[in-house]
Each structure stands twice: as C-alpha cells, then as structure tokens.
C-alpha positions in Angstrom: 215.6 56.8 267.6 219.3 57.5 268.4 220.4 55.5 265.5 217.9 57.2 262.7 218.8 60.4 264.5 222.7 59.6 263.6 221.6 58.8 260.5 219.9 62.2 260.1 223.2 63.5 261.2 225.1 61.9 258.3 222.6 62.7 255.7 222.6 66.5 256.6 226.4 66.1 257.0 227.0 65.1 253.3 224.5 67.1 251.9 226.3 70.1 253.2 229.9 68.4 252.1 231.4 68.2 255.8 234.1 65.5 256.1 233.4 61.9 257.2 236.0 63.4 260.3 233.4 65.7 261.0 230.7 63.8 261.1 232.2 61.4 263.1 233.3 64.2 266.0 229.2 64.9 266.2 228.6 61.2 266.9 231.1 61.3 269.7 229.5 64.9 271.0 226.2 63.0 270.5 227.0 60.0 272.3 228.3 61.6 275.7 225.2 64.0 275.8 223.0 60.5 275.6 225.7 58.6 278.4 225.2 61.7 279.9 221.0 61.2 280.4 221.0 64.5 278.5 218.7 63.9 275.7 215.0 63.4 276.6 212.1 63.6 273.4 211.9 67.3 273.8 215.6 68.2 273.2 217.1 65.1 271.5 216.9 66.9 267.7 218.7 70.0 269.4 220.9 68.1 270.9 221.9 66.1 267.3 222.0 69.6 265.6 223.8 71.4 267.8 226.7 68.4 267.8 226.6 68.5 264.2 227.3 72.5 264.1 229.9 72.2 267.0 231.9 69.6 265.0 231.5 71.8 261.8 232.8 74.7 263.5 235.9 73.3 265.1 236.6 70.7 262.7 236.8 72.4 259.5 237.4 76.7 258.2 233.4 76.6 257.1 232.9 80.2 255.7 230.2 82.4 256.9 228.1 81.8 254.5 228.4 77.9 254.7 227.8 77.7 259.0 224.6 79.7 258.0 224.0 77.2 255.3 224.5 74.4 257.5 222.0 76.3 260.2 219.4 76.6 257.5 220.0 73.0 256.5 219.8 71.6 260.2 216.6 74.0 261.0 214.8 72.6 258.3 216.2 68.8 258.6 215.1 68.6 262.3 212.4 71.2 262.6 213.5 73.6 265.1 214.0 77.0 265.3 217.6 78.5 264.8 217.3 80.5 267.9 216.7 77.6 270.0 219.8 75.7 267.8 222.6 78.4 268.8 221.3 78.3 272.4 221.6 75.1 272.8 224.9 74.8 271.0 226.3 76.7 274.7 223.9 73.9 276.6 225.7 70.9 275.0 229.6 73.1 275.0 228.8 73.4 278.7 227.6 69.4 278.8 230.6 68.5 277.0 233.4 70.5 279.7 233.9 72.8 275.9 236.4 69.8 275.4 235.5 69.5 272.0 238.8 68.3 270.7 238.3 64.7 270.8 241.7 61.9 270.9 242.0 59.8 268.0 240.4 56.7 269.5 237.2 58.5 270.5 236.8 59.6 267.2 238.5 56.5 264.6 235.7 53.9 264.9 233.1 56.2 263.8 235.4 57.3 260.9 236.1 54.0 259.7 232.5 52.9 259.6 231.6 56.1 257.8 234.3 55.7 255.1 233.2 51.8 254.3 230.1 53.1 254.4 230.3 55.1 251.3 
C-alpha cells in the first residue's frame, strides 16, 4: 500500500505540474511519518496528502489559486475531506519537528529515480 500510495503521490504531483524536487520532499515527509509508526489504515491517505501539500508549499511560490487547486485535486485523489487535510497538515508539521527543509541526500535518491522515471 505505501508504494501505490507514493504512486498516488506522483500521479497527483504531475497532474498539478509540481517539480520532480517536490515530489521527492513528500516521499521523504512520507517516509519518516511511516518510520515513525504514524500511518495506520485510517490516516495513511492524510498522511500522503498532507506531505504532498507541505512539500508544495515550501518547495515552490504555488499561487493561491494553485495550493487550492492542489487541495481540490488531493481531496478528490484520496477521498478525504479538506478540513480533515489542513488539520492534519499541523499533525504531520508537528511529527516532522516543522523541519521541513530536508539536506540534499535525504532528498537526491528520490529525485533521481523520479527523473529516469519519466
């Protein structure tokens, strides 16, 4: 599940033009919350949108209208409700110590794979 969930992740990200850097931060976001033992079946589809908006948000200047976009496109992708997405965006900042500028290495591998990838 945590792979198709990534894979959701991408999909969305592309769709909504975000950078392969972007998308990459998310994984990284994603992947502490699950070392973590923060994602359960309940909150794992919040937890993979609200690391996808996180990384949108710091990683790029995404207009107003775009981050409401990308909240539209995320609430209908994973089938939650955009209340429940920008509260747990604070859940997952808090899970991540708000250190959401990542070094380099954390962040490369995913970046390379994503770039072969398309």
């Amino acid at each position: 599940p945590i792979a198709s969930l990534k894979r959701e992740m991408r999909n969305l990200s592309e769709e909504c033009n975000l950078e392969p850097v972007t998308v990459s931060m998310a994984y990284v976001y994603f992947e502490k919350l699950v070392l973590q033992g923060k994602l359960n079946k309940q909150n794992r589809k919040l937890c993979a949108g609200a690391c996808v908006l996180l990384a949108a948000k710091i990683s790029s200047d995404l207009r107003k209208h775009e981050v409401k976009h990308l909240i539209d496109k995320l609430e209908e992708r994973f089938r939650f409700n955009r209340r429940d997405l920008i509260g747990f965006e604070f859940t997952v900042l808090v899970a991540l110590e708000l250190a959401l500028y990542l070094p380099e290495n954390q962040v490369l591998p995913h970046y390379r794979r994503l770039t072969q990838q398309s």
